[in-house]
VEXVOLO-727260 format. One record per residue (C-alpha): y, x, z; residue in one letter. Coordinates in pm, 1 decimal. Layout:
BEGIN
((Y,X,Z),A)
...
This chain:
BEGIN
((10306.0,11052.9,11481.7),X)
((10045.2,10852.0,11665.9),X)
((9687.7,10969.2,11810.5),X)
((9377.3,10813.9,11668.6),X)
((9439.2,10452.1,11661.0),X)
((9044.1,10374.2,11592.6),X)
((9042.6,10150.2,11945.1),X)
((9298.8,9883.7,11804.5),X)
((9170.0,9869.2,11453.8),X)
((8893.3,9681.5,11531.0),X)
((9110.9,9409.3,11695.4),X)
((9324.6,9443.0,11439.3),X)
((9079.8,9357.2,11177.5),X)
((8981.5,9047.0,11368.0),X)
((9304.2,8900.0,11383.6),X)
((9421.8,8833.0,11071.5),X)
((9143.2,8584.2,10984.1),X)
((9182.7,8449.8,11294.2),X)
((9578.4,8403.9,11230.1),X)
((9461.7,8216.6,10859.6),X)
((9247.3,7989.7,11085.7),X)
((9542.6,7887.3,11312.5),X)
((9777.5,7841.3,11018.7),X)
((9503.8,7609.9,10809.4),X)
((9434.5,7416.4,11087.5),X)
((9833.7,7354.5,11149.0),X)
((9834.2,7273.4,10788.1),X)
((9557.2,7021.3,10797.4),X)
((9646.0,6861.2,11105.5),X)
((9987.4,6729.6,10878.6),X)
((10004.6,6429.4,10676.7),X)
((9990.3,6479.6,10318.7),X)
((10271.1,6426.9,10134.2),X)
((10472.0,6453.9,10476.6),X)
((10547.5,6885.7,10471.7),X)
((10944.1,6862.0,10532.2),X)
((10956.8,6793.7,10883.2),X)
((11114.2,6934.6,11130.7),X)
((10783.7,7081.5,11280.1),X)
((10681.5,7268.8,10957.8),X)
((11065.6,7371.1,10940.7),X)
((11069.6,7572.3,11275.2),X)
((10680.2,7651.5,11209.1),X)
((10808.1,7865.1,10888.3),X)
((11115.3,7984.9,11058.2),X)
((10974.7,8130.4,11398.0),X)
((10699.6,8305.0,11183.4),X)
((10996.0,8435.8,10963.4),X)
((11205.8,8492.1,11272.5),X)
((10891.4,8711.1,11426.3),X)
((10839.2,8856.8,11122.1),X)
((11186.3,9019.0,11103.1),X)
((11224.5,9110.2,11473.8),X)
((10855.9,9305.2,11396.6),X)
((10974.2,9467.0,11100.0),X)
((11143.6,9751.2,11252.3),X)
((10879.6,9903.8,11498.8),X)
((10647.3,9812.7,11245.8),X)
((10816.2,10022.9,11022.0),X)
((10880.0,10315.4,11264.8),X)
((10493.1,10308.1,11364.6),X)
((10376.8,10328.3,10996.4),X)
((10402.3,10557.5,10699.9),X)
((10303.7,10332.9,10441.3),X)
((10665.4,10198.3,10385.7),X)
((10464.4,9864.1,10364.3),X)
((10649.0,9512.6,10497.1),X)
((10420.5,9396.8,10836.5),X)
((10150.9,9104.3,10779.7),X)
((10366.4,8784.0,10882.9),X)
((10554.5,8858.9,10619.3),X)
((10215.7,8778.0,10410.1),X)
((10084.2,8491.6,10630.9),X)
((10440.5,8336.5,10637.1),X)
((10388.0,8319.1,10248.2),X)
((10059.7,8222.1,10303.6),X)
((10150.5,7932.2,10513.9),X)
((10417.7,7801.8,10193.2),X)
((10123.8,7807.1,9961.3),X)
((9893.4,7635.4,10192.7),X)
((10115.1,7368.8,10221.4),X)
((10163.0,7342.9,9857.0),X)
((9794.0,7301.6,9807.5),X)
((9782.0,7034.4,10081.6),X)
((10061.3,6833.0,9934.3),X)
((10042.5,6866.8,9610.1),X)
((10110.2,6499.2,9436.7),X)
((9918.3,6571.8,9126.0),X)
């Protein structure tokens, strides 16, 4: 379906770590014991909200059948804030 996509994979490959930076930093920058506010609320939900507006090209451009990766930092982000304010 697509030509060689070797030009974008190397971006591609850098961003993801990049994205886990940007989402640990957000998480660190909170207050512990403070994670249901409305920022982390609408941080979660716009990375949802991307992820399921992406979903559908994503799914058109590949033949993996796969789900796209903000799907995985989105769940990422949840756990990361569990670690952070954990009360144990």
């Amino acid at each position: 379906m697509w030509p060689e996509l070797s030009t974008p994979f190397i971006p591609g490959r850098l961003s993801c770590p990049l994205f886990c930076v940007a989402i640990a930093a957000n998480v660190a920058r909170s207050r512990r014991g403070e994670w249901l506010t409305y920022k982390n609320g609408r941080y979660l939900a716009l990375m949802l909200l991307f992820a399921a507006i992406s979903q559908a090209p994503y799914h058109k451009i590949s033949t993996s059948g796969s789900y796209n990766v903000l799907l995985t930092l989105a769940l990422g982000l949840v756990v990361a804030w569990g670690c952070h304010h954990r009360t144990s």
